[in-house]
C-alpha positions as a Python dict, from the first residue, in 0.01 Angstrom:
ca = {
    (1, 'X'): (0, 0, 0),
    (2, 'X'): (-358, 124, -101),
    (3, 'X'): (-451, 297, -421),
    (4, 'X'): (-771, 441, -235),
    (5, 'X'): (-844, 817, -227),
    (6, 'X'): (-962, 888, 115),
    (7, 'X'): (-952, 1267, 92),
    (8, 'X'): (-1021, 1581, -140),
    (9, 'X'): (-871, 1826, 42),
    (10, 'X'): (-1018, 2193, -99),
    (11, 'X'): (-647, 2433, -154),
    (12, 'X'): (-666, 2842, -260),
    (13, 'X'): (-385, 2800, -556),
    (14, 'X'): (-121, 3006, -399),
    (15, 'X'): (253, 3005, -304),
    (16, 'X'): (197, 2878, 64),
    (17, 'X'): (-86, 2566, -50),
    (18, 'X'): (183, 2480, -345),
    (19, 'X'): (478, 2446, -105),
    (20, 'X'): (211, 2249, 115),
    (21, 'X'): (105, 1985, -115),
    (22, 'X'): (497, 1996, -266),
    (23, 'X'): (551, 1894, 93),
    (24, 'X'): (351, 1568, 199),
    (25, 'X'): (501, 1219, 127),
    (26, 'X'): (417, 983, -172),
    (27, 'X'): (235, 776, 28),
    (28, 'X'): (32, 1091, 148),
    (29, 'X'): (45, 1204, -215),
    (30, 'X'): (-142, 873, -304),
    (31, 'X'): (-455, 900, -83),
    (32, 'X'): (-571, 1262, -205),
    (33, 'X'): (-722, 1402, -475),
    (34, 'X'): (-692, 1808, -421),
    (35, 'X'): (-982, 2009, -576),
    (36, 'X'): (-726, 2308, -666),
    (37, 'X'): (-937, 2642, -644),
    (38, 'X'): (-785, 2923, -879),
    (39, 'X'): (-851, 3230, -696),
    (40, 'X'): (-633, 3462, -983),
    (41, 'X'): (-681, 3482, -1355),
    (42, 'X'): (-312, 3311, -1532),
    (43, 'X'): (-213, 3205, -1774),
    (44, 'X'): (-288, 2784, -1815),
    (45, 'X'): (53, 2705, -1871),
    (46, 'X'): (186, 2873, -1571),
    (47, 'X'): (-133, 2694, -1392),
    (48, 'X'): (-13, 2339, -1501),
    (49, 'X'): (369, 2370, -1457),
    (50, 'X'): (321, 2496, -1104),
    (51, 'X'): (91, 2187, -1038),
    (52, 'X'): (314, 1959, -1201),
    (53, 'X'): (642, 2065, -1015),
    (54, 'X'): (418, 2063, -667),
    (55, 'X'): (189, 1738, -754),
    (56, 'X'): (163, 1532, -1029),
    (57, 'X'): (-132, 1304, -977),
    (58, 'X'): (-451, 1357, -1058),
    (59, 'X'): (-633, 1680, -962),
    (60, 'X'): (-1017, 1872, -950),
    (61, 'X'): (-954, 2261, -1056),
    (62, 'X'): (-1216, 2471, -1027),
    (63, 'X'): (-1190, 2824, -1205),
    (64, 'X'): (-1547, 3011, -1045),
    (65, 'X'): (-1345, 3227, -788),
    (66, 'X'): (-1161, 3390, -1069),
    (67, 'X'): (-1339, 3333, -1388),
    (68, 'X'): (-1717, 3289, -1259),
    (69, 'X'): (-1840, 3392, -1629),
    (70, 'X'): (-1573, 3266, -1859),
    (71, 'X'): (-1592, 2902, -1877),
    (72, 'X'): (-1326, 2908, -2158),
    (73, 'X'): (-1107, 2963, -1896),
    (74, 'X'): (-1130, 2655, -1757),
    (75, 'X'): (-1154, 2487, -2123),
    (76, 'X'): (-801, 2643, -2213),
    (77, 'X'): (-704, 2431, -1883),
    (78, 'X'): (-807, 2152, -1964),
    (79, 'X'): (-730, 2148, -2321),
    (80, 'X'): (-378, 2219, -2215),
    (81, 'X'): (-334, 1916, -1983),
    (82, 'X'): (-470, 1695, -2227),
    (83, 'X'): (-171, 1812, -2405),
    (84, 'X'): (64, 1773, -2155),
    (85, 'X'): (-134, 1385, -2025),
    (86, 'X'): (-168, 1585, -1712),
    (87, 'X'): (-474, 1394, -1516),
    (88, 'X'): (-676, 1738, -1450),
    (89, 'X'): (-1063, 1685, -1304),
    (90, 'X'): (-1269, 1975, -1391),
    (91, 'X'): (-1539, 2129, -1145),
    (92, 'X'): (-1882, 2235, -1273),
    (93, 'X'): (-2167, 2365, -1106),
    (94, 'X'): (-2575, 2311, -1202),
    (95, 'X'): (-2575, 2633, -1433),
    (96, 'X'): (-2326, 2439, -1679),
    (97, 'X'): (-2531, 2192, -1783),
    (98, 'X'): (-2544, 2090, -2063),
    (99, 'X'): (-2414, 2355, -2337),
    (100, 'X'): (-2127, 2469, -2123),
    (101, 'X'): (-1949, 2100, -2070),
    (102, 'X'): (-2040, 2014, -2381),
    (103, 'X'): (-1673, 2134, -2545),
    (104, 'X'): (-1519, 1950, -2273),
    (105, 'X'): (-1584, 1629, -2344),
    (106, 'X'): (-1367, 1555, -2567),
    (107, 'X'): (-1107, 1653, -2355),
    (108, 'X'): (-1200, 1440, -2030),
    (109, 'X'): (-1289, 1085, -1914),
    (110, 'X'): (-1354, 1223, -1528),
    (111, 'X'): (-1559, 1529, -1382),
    (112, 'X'): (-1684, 1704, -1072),
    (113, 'X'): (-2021, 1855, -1011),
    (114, 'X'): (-2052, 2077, -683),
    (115, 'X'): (-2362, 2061, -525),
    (116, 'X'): (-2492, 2315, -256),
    (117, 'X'): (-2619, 2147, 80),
    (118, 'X'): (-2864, 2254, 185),
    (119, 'X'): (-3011, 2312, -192),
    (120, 'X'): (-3029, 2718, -298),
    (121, 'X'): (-3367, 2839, -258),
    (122, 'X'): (-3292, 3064, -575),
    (123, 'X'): (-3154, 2702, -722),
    (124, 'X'): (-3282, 2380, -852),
    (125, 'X'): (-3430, 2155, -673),
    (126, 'X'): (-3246, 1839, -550),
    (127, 'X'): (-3464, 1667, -802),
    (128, 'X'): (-3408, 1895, -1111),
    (129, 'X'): (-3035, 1881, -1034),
    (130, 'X'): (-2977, 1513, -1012),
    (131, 'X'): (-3206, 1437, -1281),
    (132, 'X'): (-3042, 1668, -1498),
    (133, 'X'): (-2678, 1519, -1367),
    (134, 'X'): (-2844, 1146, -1456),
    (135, 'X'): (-2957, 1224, -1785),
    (136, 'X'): (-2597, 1375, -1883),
    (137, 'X'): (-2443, 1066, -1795),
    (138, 'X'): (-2693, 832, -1953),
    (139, 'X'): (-2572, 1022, -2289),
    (140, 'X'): (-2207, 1113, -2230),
    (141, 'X'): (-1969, 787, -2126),
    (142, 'X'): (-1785, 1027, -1857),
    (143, 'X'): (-1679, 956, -1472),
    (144, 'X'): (-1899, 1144, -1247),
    (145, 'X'): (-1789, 1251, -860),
    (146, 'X'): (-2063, 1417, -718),
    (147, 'X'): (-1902, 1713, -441),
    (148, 'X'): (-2205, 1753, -201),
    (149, 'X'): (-2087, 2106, -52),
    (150, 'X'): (-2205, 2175, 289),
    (151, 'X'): (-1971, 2530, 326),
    (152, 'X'): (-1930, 2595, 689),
    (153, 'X'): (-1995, 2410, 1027),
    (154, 'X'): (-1936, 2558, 1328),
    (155, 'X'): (-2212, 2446, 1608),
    (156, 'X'): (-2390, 2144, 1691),
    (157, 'X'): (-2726, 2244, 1568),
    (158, 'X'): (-2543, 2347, 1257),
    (159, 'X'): (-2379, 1977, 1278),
    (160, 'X'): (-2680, 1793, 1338),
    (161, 'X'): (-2919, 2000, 1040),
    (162, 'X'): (-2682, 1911, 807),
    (163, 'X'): (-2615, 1557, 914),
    (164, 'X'): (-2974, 1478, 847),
    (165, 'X'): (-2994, 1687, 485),
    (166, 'X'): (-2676, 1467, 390),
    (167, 'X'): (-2828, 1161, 495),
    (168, 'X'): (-3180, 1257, 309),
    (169, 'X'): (-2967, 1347, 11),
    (170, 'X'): (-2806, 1055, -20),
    (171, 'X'): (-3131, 836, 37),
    (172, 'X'): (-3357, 990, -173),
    (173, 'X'): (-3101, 1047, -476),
    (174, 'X'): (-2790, 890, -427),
    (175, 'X'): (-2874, 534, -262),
    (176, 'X'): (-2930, 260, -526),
    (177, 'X'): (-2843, 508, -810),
    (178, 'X'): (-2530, 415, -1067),
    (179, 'X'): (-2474, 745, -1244),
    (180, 'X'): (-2199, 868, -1046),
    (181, 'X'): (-1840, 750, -956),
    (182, 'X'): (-1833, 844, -582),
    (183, 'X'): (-1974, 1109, -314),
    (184, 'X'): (-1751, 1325, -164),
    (185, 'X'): (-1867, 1572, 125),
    (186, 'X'): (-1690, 1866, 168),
    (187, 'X'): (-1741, 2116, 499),
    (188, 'X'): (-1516, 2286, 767),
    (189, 'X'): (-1574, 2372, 1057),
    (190, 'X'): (-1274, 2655, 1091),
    (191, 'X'): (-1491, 2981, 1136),
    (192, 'X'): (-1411, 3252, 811),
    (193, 'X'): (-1328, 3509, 1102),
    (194, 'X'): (-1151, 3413, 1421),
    (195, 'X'): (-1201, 3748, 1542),
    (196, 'X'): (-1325, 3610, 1899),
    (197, 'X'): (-982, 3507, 1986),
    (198, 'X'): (-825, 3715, 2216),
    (199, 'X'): (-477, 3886, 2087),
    (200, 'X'): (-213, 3640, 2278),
    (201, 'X'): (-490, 3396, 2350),
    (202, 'X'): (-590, 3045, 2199),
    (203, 'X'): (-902, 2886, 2091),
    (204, 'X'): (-987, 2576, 2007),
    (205, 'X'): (-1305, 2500, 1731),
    (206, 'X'): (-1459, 2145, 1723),
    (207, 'X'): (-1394, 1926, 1408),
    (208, 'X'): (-1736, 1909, 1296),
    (209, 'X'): (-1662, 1861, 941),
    (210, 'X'): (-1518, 1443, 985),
    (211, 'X'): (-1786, 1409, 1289),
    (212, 'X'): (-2070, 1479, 1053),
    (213, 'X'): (-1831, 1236, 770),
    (214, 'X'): (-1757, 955, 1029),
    (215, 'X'): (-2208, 966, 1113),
    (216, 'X'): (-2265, 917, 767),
    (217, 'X'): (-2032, 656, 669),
    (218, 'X'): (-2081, 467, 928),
    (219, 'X'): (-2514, 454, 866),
    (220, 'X'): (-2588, 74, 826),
    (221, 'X'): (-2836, 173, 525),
    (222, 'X'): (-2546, 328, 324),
    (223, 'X'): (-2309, 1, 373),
    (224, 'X'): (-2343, -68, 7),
    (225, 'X'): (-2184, 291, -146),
    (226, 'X'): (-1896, 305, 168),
    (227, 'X'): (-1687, 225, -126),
    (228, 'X'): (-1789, 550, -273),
    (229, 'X'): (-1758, 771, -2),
    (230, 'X'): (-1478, 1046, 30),
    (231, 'X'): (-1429, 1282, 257),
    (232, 'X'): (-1346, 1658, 181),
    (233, 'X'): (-1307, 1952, 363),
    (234, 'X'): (-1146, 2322, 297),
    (235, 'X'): (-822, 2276, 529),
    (236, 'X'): (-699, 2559, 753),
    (237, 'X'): (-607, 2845, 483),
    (238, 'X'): (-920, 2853, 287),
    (239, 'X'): (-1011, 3213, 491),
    (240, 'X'): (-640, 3311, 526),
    (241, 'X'): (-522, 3630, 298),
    (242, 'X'): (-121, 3523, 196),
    (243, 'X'): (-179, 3875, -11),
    (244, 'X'): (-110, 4085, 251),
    (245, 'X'): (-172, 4447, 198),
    (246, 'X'): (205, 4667, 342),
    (247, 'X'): (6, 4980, 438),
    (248, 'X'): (-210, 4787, 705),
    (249, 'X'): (107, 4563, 837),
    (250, 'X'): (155, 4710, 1162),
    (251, 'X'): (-176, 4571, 1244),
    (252, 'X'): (-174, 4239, 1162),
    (253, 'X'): (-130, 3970, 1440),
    (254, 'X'): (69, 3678, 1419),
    (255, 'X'): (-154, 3374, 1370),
    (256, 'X'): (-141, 2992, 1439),
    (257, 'X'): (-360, 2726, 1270),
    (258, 'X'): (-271, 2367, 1421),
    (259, 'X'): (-517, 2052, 1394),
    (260, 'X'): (-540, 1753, 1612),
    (261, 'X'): (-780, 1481, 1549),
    (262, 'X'): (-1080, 1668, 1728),
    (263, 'X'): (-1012, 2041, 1689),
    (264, 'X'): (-899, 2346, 1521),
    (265, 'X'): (-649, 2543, 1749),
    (266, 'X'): (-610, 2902, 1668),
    (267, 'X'): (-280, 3089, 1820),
    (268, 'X'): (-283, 3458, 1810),
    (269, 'X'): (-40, 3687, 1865),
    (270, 'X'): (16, 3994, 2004),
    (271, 'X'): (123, 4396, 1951),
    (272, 'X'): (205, 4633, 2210),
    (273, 'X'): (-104, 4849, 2212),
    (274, 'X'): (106, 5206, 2219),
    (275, 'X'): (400, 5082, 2004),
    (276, 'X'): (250, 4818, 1775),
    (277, 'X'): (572, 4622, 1773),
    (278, 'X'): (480, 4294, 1787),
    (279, 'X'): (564, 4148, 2136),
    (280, 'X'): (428, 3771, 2087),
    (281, 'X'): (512, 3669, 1764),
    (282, 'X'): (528, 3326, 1595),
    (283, 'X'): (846, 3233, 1740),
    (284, 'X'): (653, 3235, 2102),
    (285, 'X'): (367, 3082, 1922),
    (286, 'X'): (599, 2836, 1806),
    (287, 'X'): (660, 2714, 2135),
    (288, 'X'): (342, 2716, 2251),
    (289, 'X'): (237, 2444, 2041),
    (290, 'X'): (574, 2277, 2081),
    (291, 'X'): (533, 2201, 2469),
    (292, 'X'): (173, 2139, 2439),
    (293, 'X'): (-8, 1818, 2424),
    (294, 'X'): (-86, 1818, 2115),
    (295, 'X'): (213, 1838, 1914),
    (296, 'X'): (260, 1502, 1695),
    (297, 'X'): (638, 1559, 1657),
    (298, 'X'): (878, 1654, 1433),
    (299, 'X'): (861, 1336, 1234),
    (300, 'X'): (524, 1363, 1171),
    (301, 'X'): (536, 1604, 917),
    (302, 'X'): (718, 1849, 677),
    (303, 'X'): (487, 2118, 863),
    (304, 'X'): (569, 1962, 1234),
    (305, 'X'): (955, 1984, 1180),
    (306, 'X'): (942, 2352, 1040),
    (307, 'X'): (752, 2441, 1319),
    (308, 'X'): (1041, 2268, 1577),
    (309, 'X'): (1335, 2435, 1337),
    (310, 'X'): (1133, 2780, 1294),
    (311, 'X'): (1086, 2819, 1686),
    (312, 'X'): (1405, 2747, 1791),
    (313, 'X'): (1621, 2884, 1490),
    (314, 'X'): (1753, 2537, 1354),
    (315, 'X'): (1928, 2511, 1020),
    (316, 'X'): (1925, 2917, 909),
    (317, 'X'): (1509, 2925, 996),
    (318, 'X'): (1379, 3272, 1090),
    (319, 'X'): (1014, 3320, 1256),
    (320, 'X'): (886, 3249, 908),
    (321, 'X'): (645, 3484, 694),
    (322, 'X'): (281, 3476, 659),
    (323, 'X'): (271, 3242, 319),
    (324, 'X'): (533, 3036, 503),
    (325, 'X'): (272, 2965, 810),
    (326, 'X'): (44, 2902, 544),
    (327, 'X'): (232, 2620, 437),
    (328, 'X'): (314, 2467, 773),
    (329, 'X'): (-23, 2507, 873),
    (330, 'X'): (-176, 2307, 555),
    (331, 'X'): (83, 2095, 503),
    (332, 'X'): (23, 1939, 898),
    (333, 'X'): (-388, 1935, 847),
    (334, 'X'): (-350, 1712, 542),
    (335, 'X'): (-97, 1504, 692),
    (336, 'X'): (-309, 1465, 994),
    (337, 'X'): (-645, 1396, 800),
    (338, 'X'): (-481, 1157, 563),
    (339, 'X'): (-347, 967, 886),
    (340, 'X'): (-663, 969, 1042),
    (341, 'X'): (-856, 848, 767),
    (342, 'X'): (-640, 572, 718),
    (343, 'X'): (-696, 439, 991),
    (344, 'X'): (-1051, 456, 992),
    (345, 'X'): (-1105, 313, 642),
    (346, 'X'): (-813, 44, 744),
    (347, 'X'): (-585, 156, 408),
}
């Protein structure tokens, strides 16, 4: 079996993601790195004995969505790992250079920089930013992985703008260059709001997000870093809210986040408009996917059977809650991607 990471897939730390990545197989546990993103202020210890009891390889954590100012947040983090010989990455961004990582080092051998594609036009420059990434390497003996962040993809023309800003990237700044470890590019393609689709209705959203991955691997210019190349994308629950508020409960539909090796599908449910009692709910969703053509099977994955057991009742499952479909639904995409890009990198 391979020792290559093939994916970084990007997880919201939260109950349903933990079960998720608790979830996948050793082998699948082998062949990702997750870059965990801490949405809530906690306490570090409760941080790394969650991770540990759900995944105990190495791991990015990035702290900006809940401590954007308070880098000694992240510090406390990683100071406790090193503690504890937990293998924990930490994410930085262009503003922490070079004071902020300074206390850091000390602590790690291995770090990720996220870097906005296309670049902010309140930012650096591509130039500034990986000349200032070079130089901190040339005088700190650290591992590098440089996250080129590309946010959302929904459309072609979206698709094929930021193929060719990748591709530039990586030519002009990347290509020939030995200060970094490996390139991973991060998208999705999963719109923030799936508003369009109808209550009791389907959608489907192409997966731009390993199209725009596959083009760029596969560039003959580029055969000399395929080696360093990893793939990365922001799953299914990045945009899903496993907080949900009681007062507004009534309204909320029943929702269904499946992935195939081309698309996003998006289940809805549906409330009767006069009662609000929910009258297609995820047990009927359930079954939708299960006599479609593109369920993989129970076997497939932790996600696949619940969805089998949860639709038809099996072993004491009810319809499931919201953090539960959360789980299925992330727990399936990574077992999917890691599937698919084994087979394409032949691992």
């Amino acid at each position: 079996m391979s020792n290559k990471k093939c994916y970084v897939p990007v997880l919201k730390w939260k109950k349903g993601e933990q079960e998720a990545l608790k979830n996948l197989t050793s082998d699948q546990k082998t062949k990702i790195i997750p870059l965990i993103e801490i949405t809530d202020y906690q306490d570090p210890i409760s941080i790394l004995k969650s991770l540990h009891s759900c995944y105990a390889n190495p791991i990015f954590i990035d702290t900006i969505i809940a401590a954007e100012d308070d880098r000694d947040f992240l510090l406390s983090i990683v100071r406790e790992s090193k503690e504890n010989n937990q293998q924990v990455f930490p994410v930085f961004y262009f503003d922490d250079f070079p004071e902020v990582i300074k206390p850091f080092i000390e602590y790690v051998e291995h770090i990720g920089i996220r870097v906005p594609i296309p670049e902010d036009i309140e930012g650096p420059s591509y130039e500034e930013l990986f000349k200032t990434i070079k130089e901190f390497k040339d005088n700190n003996n650290i591992l590098i992985d440089i996250i080129l962040d590309l946010n959302v993809i929904t459309d072609r023309k979206e698709a094929n703008r930021q193929l060719s800003e990748v591709k530039n990237v990586i030519q002009n700044f990347l290509l020939n260059r030995s200060f970094y470890n490996s390139i991973i590019i991060s998208s999705t393609s999963l719109p923030e709001s799936i508003s369009s689709v109808p209550a009791g209705g389907q959608a489907s959203f192409l997966r731009y997000d390993i199209m725009l991955f596959k083009r760029i691997y596969e560039f003959p210019m580029f055969d000399g870093i395929k080696n360093k190349l990893i793939y990365s994308d922001y799953g299914v629950t990045k945009f899903t809210d496993t907080e949900i508020d009681f007062s507004r409960i009534k309204y909320i539909l029943p929702k269904i986040k499946y992935t195939t090796y081309n698309e996003y599908l998006v289940l809805k449910g549906q409330k009767d408009n006069r009662t609000k009692e929910t009258i297609k709910g995820y047990v009927d969703l359930s079954k939708e996917i299960l006599s479609s053509k593109y369920y993989f099977g129970e076997n497939f994955s932790f996600g696949d059977l619940e969805i089998k057991e949860r639709a038809y009742g099996l072993n004491g499952k009810g319809p499931g809650s919201n953090t539960n479909w959360v789980t299925i639904a992330a727990n399936h995409h990574i077992a999917v991607v890691v599937e698919q890009l084994s087979k394409f990198f032949g691992i």
